[in-house]
C-alpha positions, 0 to 999 in steps of 0.5 A, a space after each residue: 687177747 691183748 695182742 689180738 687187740 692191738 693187730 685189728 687196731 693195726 688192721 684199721 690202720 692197714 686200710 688207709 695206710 697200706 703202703 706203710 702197713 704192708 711194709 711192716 706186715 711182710 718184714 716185721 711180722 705185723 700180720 695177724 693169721 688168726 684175724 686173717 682167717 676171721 677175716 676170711 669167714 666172716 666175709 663169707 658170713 656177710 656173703 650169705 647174709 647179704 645174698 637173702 637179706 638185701 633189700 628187694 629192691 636190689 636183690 635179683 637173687 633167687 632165693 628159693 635156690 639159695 645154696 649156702 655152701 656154694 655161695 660161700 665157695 664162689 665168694 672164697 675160692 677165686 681168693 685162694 685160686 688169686 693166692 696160689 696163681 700169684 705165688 707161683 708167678 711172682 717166683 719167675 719175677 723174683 717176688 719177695 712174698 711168701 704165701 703166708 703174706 699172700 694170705 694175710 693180704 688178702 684178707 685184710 684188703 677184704 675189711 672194705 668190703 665187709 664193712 661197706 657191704 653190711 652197710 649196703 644190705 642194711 641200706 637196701 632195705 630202706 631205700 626207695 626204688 630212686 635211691 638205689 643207684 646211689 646205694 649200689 655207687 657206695 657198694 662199689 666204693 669196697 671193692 674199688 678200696 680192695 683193689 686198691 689195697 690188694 695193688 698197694 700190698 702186691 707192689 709193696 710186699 713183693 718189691 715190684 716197680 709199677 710195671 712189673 706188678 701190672 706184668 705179675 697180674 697179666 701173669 697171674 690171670 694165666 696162670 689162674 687159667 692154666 689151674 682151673 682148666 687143670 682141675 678141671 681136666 682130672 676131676 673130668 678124668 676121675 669121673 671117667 676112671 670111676 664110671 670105668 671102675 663102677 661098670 667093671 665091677 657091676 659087670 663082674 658082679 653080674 657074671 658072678 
């Protein structure tokens, strides 16, 4: 407990020191998976909640459609699909990165938005229709933050001058292109492969 303690601490140290903080996650071991992955679930946590209890000001959302599931899908899976892509290129740029640091980067670079993002939706809820814009402009201040501290960590933890980590995310949106449409291509052919199975089988039943 008291090392958990001691790594949310380094956590808050991550977010305004990242280029230090990244340096010692990925070679003296700082990084904390647990607190990686509560990150991860309570961004998708805030993700729900803000989804139904923004003010209605500011929430277009249509709720009597709400799909918690998938929310929390969209919201996690372009991170993993951002991890995986990334991983696989940076090898062909001699990246330094395991995917382990990938994990743990990524996560903690969430904490901004997490934070800002409870803030917003508890804001929403008692601004005026004027004051909306200036609480959608300090939204926007966590995701600028995450990719400001996923930029920091990717060029850090990977050893990667400037332009070789612009070149690694031109690569990685490739490549995260290439994925989805690969996924998409064998869920396409095993749709196909059981509509075949099931048509023969119920053929077969039928002459039987």
């Amino acid at each position: 407990m008291k090392q958990f303690i001691e790594d949310f601490k380094y956590l808050k140290y991550t977010i305004f020191h990242p280029f230090d903080a990244f340096y010692e996650i990925k070679w003296r071991g700082k990084g904390n998976m647990l607190l990686a992955t509560l990150l991860l679930v309570l961004y998708s946590i805030v993700q729900v909640i803000s989804y139904q209890y923004t003010g209605f000001i500011m929430n277009e959302n249509p709720l009597f459609e709400m799909n918690s599931i998938a929310i929390i899908v969209i919201a996690v899976a372009p991170l993993f699909l951002f991890m995986i892509s990334n991983w696989s290129v940076s090898t062909l740029y001699n990246g330094k990165a395991k995917i382990k640091d990938l994990y743990v980067l990524v996560a903690y670079s969430l904490f901004p938005i997490i934070i800002i993002n409870v803030i917003t939706m508890l804001l929403s809820n008692i601004v005026i229709m004027e004051e909306a814009s200036l609480v959608f402009a300090f939204g926007t201040i966590g995701t600028l933050w995450f990719l400001f501290l996923m930029f920091t960590g990717l060029t850090t933890m990977h050893e990667f001058t400037l332009k070789e980590n612009i070149m690694t995310l031109l690569a990685t949106a490739v490549a995260a292109i290439i994925i989805i449409f690969l996924c998409v291509l064998y869920f396409s052919l095993m749709e196909q492969v059981i509509n075949f199975v099931t048509t023969i089988s119920q053929e077969f039943m039928r002459r039987w």
